[in-house]
C-alpha positions as CSV (number, residue, x, y, z in Angstrom):
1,X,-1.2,8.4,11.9
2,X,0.7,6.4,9.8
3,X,2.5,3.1,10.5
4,X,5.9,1.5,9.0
5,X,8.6,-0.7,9.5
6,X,12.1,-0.6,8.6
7,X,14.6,-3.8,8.8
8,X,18.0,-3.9,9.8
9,X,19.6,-6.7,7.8
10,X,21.9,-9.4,9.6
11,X,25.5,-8.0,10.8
12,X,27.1,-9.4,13.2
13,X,29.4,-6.5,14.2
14,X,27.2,-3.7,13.3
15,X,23.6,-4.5,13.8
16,X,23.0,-3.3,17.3
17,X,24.7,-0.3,17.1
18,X,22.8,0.3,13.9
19,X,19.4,-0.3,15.1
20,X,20.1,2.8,18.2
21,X,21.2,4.7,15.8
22,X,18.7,4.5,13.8
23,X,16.0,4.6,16.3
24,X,18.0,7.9,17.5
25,X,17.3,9.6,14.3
26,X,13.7,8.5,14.1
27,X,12.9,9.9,17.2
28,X,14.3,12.7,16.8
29,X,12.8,13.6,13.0
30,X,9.8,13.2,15.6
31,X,8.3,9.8,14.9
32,X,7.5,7.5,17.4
33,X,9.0,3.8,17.7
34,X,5.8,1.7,18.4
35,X,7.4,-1.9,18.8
36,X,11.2,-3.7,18.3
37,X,11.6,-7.1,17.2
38,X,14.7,-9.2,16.6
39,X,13.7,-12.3,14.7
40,X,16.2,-15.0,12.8
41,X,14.8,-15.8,9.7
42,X,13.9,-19.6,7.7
43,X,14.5,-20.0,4.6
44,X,11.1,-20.7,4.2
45,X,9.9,-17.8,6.2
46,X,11.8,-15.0,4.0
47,X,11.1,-16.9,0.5
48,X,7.2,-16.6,1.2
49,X,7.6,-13.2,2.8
50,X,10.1,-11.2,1.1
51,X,11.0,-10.9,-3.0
52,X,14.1,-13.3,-2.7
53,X,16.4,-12.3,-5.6
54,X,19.1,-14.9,-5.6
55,X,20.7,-18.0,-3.2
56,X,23.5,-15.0,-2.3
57,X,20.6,-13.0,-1.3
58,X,18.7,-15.8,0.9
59,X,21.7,-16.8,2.5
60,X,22.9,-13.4,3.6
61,X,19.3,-12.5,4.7
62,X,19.2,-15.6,7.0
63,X,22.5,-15.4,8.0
64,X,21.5,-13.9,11.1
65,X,18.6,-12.0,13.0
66,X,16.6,-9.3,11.7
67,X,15.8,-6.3,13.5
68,X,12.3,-5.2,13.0
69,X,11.5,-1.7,13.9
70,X,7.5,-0.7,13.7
71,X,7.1,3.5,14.1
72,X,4.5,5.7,13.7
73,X,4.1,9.4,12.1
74,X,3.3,12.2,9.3
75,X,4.0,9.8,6.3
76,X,6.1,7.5,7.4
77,X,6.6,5.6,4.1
78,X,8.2,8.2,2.6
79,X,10.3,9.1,5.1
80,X,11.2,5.8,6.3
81,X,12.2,5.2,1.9
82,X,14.6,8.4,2.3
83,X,16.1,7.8,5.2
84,X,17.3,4.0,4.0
85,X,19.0,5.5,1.2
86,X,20.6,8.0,3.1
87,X,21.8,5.5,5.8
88,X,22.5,2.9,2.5
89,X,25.2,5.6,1.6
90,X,26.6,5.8,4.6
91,X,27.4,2.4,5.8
92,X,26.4,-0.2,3.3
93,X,29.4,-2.5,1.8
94,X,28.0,-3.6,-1.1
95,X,25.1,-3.7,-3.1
96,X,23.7,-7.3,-2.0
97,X,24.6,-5.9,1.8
98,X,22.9,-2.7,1.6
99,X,22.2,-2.8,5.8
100,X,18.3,-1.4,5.3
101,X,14.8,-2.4,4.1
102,X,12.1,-0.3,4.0
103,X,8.9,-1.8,3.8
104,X,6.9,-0.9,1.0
105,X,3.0,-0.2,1.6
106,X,0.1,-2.8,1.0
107,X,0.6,-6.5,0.8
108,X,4.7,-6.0,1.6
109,X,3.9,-4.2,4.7
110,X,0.8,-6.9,5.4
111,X,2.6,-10.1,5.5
112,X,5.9,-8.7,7.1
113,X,3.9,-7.3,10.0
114,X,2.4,-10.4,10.4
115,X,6.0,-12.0,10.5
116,X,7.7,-9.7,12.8
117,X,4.4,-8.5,15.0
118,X,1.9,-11.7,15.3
119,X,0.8,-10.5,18.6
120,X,-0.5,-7.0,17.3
121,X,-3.6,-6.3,15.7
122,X,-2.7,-4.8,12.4
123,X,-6.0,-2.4,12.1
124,X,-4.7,-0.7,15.4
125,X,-1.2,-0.4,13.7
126,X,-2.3,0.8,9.6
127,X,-0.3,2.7,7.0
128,X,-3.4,4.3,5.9
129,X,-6.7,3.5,4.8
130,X,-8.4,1.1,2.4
131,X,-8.7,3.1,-0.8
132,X,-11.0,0.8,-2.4
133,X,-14.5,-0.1,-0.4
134,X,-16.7,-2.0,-2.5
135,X,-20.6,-1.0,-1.3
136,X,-22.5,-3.7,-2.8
137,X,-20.2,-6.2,-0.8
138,X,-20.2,-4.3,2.5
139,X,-22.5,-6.5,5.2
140,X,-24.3,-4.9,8.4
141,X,-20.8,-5.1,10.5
142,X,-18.5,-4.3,7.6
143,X,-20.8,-0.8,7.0
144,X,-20.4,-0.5,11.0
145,X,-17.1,-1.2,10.6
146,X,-16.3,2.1,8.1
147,X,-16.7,4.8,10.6
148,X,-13.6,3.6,12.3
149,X,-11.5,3.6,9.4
150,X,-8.8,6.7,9.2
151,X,-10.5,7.1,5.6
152,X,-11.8,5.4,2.9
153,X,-12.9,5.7,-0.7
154,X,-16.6,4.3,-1.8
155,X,-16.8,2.4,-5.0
156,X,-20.3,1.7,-6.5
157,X,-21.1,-1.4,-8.6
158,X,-22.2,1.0,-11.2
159,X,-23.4,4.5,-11.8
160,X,-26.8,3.7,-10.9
161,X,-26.1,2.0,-7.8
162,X,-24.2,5.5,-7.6
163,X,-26.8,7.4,-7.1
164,X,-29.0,5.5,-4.8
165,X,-30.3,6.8,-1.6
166,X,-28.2,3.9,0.2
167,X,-25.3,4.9,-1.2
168,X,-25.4,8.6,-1.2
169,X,-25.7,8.0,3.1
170,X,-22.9,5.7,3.7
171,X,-20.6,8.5,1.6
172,X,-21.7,10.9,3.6
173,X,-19.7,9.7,6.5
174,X,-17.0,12.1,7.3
175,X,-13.7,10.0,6.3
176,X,-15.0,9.2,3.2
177,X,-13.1,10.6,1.1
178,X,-13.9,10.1,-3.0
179,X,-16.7,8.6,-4.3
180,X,-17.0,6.5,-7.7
181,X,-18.4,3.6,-9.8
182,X,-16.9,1.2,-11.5
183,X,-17.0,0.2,-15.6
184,X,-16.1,-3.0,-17.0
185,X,-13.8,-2.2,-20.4
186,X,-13.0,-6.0,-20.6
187,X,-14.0,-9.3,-20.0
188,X,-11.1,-8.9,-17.4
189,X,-10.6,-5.3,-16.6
190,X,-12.2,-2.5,-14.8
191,X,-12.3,1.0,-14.4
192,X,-12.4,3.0,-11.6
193,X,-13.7,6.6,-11.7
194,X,-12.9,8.4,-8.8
195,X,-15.2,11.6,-8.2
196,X,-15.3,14.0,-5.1
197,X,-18.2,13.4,-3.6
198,X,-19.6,16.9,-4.2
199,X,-19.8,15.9,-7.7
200,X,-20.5,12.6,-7.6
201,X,-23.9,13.3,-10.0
202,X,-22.8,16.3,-12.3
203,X,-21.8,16.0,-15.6
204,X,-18.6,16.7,-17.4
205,X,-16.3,16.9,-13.8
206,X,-13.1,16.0,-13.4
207,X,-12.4,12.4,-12.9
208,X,-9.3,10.1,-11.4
209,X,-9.5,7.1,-13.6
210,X,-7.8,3.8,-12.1
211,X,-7.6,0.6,-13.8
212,X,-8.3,-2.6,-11.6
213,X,-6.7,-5.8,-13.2
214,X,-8.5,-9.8,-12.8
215,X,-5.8,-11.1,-14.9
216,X,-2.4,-10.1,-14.6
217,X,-1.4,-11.8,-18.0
218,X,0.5,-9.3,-20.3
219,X,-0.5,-6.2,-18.2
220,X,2.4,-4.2,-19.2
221,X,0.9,-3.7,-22.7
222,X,-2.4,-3.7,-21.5
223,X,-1.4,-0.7,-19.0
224,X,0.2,0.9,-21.8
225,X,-3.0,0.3,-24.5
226,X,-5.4,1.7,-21.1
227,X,-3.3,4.8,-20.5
228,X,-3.8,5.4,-24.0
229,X,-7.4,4.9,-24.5
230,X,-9.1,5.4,-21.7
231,X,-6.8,8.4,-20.0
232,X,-6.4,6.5,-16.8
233,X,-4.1,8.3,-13.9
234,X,-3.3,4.6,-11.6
235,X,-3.0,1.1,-11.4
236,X,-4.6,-1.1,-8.3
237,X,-1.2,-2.9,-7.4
238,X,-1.2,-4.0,-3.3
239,X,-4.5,-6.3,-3.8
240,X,-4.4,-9.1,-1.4
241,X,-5.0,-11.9,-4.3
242,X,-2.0,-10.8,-5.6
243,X,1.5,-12.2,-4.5
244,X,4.8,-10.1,-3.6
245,X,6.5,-11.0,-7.2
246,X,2.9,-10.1,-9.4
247,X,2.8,-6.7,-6.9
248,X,6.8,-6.1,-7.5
249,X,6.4,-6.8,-11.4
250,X,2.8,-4.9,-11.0
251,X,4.5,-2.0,-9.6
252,X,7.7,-2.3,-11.7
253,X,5.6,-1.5,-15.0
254,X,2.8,0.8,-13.5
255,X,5.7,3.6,-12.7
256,X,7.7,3.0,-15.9
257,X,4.4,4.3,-17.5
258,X,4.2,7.2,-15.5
259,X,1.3,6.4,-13.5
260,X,0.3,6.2,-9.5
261,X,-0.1,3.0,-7.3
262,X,-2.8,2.7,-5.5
263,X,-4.4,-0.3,-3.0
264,X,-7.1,-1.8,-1.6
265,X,-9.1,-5.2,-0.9
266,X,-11.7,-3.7,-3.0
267,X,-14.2,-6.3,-1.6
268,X,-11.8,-9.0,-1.1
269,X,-11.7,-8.8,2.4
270,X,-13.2,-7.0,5.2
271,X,-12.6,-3.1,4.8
272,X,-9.2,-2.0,5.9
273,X,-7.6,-5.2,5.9
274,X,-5.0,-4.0,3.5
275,X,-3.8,-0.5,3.3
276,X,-2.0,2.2,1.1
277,X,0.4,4.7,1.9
278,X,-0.4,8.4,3.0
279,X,1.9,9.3,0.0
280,X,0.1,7.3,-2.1
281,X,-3.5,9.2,-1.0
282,X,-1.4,12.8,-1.5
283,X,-0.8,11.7,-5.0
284,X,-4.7,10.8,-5.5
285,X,-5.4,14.3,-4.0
286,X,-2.8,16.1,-6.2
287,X,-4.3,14.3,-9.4
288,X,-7.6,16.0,-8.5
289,X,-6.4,19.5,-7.9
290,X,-4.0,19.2,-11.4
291,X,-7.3,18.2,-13.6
């Protein structure tokens, strides 16, 4: 079941009449509200948690309180990303005071949950799963840990690590999803290949490639030069080492080259400590049945 929240900007006159209407319509497109929190805002607080575009844009954010609402449904990003547009052309006034903010999946959603919802556990409250699991870096209570995960994709170090007994039993859990190994194309690059686990060992089967950046230096003509040469399909973008601005820019060039998103802490941190969208999973699952 997949979590979200959606932000109702400062407004003095309009705000509370804006949040019930827009918990209204959520309930009744059948998702569930889960938690509502209004919360004024530091300066410091929305500068280290949100992409702050200008001193117009800080000021009219913390202007006033926020209201946080956290629900819970069939793909809930998505919807959540349609409806702000819809209500945006409805009631906004301007372009800087555009009433909505939808949070966007991965670090975004991470470090504004943590903002508005301190006091809930965000692995009881995911988007979706952790579509990166590192195997070589999983300890005894991480690998308990997996089962409980709504999903999860299984990465081995390489492909012989790939094919070890070890390996071939912790993808055999049910919620695993894809299986795959990953291939070092640069002193700071990897690739991911992405396999269903039915043909994890075959030869010659169709592959979701996704490149995996250490160094974000000059990545939008190293995206370009990897969809090129190595046929990739995504970009790992909500990593937790990276900051909201790298993930914004990240994200900014990954789509203007026609690729997908995808997330993970691919080791980083315990599995499902950050997660990716449902959408974002329905895209990795379309890739598959397309090639």
């Amino acid at each position: 079941m997949e979590h979200n929240m959606i932000l109702v900007k400062p407004d003095p006159s309009n705000q509370q009449r804006f949040a019930e209407a827009i918990r209204a319509d959520f309930l009744e497109s059948g998702y569930e509200i889960v938690a509502v929190r209004n919360r004024q805002l530091s300066s410091a607080e929305f500068e280290g948690n949100f992409i702050c575009k200008s001193s117009q844009h800080l000021a009219y954010i913390t202007s006033g309180p926020i209201a946080a609402i956290l629900y819970r449904g069939h793909s809930a990003v998505g919807f959540g990303r349609n409806y702000k547009f819809h209500f945006r052309k409805q009631h906004s006034t301007d372009k800087l005071k555009n009433i909505l903010h939808s949070t966007e999946p991965g670090n975004e959603f991470a470090v504004q949950f943590e903002l508005f919802f301190p006091n809930l556990n965000i692995t009881e409250h995911h988007q979706f799963a952790d579509q990166g699991v590192y195997f070589s870096s999983l300890n005894e209570i991480q690998s308990g840990e997996l089962s409980r995960l709504a999903s999860f994709n299984l990465i081995a170090a390489n492909n012989e690590e790939a094919n070890s007994r070890q390996f071939r039993e912790t993808c055999s859990l049910r919620n695993c999803r894809y299986v795959g190994y990953r291939e070092r194309i640069h002193t700071s690059t990897e690739l991911l290949r992405y396999r269903r686990k039915a043909d994890l060992s075959a030869k010659d089967m169709p592959e979701v490639r996704v490149l995996l950046l250490h160094d974000l230096q000059e990545y939008s003509q190293h995206i370009r030069h990897m969809k090129e040469t190595h046929k990739i399909h995504g970009v790992v973008c909500y990593k937790p080492k990276f900051t909201l601005l790298e993930t914004e820019m990240l994200r900014t060039s990954i789509l203007e080259n026609n690729l997908f998103c995808v997330g993970g802490s691919f080791g980083g941190q315990s599995p499902g400590s950050i997660r990716a969208s449902q959408e974002l999973a329905d895209m990795f699952d379309a890739h598959f049945e397309r090639i």
